[in-house]
C-alpha positions in Angstrom: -41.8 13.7 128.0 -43.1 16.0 125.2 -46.5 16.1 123.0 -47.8 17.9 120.6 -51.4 17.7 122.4 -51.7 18.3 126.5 -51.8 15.3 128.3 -55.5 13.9 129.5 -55.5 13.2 132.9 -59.5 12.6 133.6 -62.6 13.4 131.3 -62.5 13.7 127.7 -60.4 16.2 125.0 -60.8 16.5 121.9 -58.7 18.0 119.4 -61.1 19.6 117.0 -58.3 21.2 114.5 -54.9 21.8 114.2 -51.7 22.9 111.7 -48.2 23.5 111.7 -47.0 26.5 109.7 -43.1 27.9 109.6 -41.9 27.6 113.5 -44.8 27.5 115.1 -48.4 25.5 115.7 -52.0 26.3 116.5 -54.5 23.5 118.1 -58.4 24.1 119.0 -59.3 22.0 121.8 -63.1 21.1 123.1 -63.0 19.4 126.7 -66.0 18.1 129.1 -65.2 18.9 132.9 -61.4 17.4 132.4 -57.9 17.7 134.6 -54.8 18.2 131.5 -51.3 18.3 131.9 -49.0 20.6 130.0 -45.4 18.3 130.9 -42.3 20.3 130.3 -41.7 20.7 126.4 -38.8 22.8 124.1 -41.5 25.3 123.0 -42.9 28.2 124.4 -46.7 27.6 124.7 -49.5 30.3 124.8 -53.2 28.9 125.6 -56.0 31.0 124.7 -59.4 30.5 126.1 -61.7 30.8 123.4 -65.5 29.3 124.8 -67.9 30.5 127.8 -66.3 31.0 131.1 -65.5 28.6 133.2 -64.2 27.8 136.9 -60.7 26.3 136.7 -57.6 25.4 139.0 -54.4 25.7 137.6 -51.1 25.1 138.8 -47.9 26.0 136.7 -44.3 26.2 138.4 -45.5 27.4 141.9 -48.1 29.4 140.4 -51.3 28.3 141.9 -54.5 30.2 140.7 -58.6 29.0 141.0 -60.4 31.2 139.3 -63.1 32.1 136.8 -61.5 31.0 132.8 -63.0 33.4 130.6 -63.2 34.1 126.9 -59.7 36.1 126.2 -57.7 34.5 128.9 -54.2 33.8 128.1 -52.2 31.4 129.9 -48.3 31.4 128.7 -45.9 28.5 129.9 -42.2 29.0 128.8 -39.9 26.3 127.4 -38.9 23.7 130.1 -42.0 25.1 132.3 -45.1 22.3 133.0 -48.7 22.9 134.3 -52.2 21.3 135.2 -55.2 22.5 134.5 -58.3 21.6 136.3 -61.6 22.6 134.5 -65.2 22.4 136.5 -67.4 22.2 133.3 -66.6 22.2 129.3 -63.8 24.1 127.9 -62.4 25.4 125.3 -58.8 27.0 124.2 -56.7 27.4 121.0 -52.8 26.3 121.9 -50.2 27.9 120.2 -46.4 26.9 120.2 -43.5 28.4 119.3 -40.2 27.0 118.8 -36.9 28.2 119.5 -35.9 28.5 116.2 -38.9 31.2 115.8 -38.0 33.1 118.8 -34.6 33.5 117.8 -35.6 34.5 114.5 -37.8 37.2 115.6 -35.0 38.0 118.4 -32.4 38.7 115.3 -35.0 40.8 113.4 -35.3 42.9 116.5 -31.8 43.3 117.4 -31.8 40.6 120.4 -29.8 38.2 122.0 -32.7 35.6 122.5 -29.8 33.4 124.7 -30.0 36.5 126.7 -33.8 36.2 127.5 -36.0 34.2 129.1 -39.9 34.1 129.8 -41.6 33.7 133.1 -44.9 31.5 133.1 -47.8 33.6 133.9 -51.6 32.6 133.9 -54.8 34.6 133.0 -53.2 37.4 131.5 -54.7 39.8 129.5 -53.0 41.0 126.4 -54.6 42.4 123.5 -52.0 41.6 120.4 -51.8 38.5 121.6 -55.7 37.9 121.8 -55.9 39.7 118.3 -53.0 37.1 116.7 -55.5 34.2 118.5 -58.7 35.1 116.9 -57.0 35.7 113.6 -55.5 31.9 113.7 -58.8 30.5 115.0 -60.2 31.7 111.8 -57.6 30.4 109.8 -57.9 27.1 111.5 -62.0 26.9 110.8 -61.9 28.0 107.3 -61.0 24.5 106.5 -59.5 25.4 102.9 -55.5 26.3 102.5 -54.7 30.1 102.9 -51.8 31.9 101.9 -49.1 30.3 104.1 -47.4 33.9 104.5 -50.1 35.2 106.3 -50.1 32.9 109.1 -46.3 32.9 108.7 -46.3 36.7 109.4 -48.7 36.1 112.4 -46.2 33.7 114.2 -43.3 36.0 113.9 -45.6 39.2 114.8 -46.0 37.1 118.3 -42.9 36.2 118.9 -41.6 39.7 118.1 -44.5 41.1 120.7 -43.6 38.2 123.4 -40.1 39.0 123.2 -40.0 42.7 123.5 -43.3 42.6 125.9 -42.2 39.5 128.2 -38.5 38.8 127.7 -36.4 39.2 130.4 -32.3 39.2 130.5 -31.4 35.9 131.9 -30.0 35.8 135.5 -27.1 34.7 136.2 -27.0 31.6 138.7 -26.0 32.2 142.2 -22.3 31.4 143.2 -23.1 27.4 144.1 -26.2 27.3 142.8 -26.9 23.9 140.6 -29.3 21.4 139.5 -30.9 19.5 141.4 -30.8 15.7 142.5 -33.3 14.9 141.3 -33.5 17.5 137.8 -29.7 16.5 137.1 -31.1 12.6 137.0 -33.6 13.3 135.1 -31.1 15.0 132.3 -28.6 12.5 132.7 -31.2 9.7 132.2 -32.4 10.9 128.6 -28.9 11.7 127.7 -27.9 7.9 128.1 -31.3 6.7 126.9 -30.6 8.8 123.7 -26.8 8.8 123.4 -27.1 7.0 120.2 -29.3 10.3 118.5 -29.5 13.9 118.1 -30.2 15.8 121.2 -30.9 19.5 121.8 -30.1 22.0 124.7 -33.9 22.6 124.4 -34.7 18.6 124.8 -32.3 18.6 128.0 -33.4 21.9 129.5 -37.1 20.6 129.1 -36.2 17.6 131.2 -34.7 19.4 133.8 -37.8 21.9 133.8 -36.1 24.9 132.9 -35.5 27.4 130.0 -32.4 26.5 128.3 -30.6 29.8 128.9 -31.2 29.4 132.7 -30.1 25.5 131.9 -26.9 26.3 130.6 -25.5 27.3 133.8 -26.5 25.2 135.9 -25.8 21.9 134.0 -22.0 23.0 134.0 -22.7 24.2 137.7 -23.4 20.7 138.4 -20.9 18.5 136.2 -18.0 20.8 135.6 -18.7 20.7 131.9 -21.2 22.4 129.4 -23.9 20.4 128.1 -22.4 19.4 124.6 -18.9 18.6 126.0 -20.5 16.1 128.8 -22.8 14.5 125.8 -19.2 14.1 123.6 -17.2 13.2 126.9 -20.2 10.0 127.2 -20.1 9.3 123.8 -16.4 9.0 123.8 -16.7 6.5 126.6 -19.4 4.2 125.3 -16.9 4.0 122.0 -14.0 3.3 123.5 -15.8 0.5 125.5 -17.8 -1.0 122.3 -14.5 -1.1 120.6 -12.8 -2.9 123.9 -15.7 -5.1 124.3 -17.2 -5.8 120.9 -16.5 -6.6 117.2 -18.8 -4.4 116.1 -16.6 -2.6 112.9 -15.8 0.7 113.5 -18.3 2.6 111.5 -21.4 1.1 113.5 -19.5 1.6 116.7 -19.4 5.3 116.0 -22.8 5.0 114.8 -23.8 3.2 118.3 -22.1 5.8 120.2 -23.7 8.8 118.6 -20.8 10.6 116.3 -22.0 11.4 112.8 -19.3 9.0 111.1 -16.0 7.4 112.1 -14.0 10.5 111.5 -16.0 12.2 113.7 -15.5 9.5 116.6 -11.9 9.3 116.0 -11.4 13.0 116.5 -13.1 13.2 119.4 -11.4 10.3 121.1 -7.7 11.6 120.3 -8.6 15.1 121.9 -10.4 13.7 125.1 -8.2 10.1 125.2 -5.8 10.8 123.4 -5.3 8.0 121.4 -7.4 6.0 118.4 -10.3 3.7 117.6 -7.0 1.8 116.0 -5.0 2.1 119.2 -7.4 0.7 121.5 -9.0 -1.9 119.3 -5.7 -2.9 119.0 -5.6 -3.2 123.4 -8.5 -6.3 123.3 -6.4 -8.9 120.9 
């Protein structure tokens, strides 16, 4: 599951403002004495307490923390990472997100792999350029009127750079036998037959699973014996070739149904993994 907005367990949130500029979005939220939930998401996701302190209990992948929220507190959840956050009294944060695309934008304009890195959640830290690049989109978000969209622009990529080069680590390497789990491996495999039929991303899947996708990667093929694409064409190659078999659906909506781009597409796939045709094995049910 992923939202552009937390999730409301108890009490009442309101969004107060919000916009998306180039890669990235920022979200002012106003809460009474509320429990939200942060579920696993593609973006990276930086929370920024911006009203008077407050107690709070938070919980973010093993991280458990009650403490005193004050003005200036950052909490940063990574892709794939989820969290709940418990409040005693009112609240109120700014939420930023980043995408992937952003990150590896500002990884290339640094010189990075951003495959190579991945981000650890951490709660209530304290970070200066990040607070500063907060306030500065706060204001943007309560002037109301349209600013120069380059400005923000330059702010998102200014975080991401910082992020990267302050919080980035390389990406470890799974331990020989390490996999999924059970229960994370159904979950992936669940929303990859739900959604076999449309575009899916290594970010979607990795979110599902709770991890980052660099640390996914690994342990999806550790799991299944293949990588994550060649698993999502191997399915798709079998729900064709058993629409064609079982249905007189024409060709085109079969590879449509399946999840290939076009029938060329399908019939390519299907003569490197089967090796044979849509033709061949329509042929098979008359």
């Amino acid at each position: 599951m992923d939202t552009h907005e937390p999730v409301i367990r108890s009490g009442a949130l309101v969004p107060e403002r919000a916009r998306r500029w180039s890669g990235f979005e920022a979200g002012l939220f106003a809460a009474a004495a509320h429990a939200v939930e942060a579920p696993p998401s593609p973006d990276l996701r930086l929370s920024l307490h911006v009203g008077p302190p407050v107690r709070a209990h938070c919980r973010a992948e093993g991280i458990v923390q009650s403490r005193l929220q004050s003005q200036g507190d950052i909490d940063l959840l990574p892709a794939g990472a989820s969290g709940v956050w418990e409040d005693e009294g009112p609240a109120r944060f700014l939420l930023l997100r980043l995408t992937p695309a952003l990150l590896a934008t500002a990884a290339e304009g640094l010189g990075l792999a951003s495959g190579r890195l991945e981000f650890a959640p951490r709660l209530q830290l304290r970070d200066p350029r990040i607070e500063h690049v907060g306030w500065a989109l706060k204001a943007e978000l309560e002037a109301g009127a349209e600013s120069d969209p380059l400005y923000a622009d330059s702010l998102g990529l200014a975080l991401a750079a910082h992020l990267l080069r302050r919080y980035g680590a390389p990406t470890r390497e799974p331990a020989l036998g390490q996999a999924l789990s059970r229960r994370q491996l159904g979950r992936v495999l669940e929303l990859i037959e739900a959604r076999l039929d449309q575009r899916l991303t290594l970010a979607e899947l990795a979110a599902a699973a709770g991890l980052s996708p660099s640390h996914f990667k690994p342990l999806f093929k550790a799991s299944t014996g293949l990588a994550p694409h060649q698993y999502v064409i191997r399915r798709r190659v079998e729900r064709a070739r058993a629409l064609l078999l079982d249905s007189r659906l024409p060709m085109a909506q079969v590879a449509l149904d399946a999840g290939f781009a076009h029938q060329s597409h399908m019939a390519r796939a299907m003569r490197r993994l089967l090796g044979t045709t849509p033709g061949a094995l329509r042929r098979e049910r008359r």
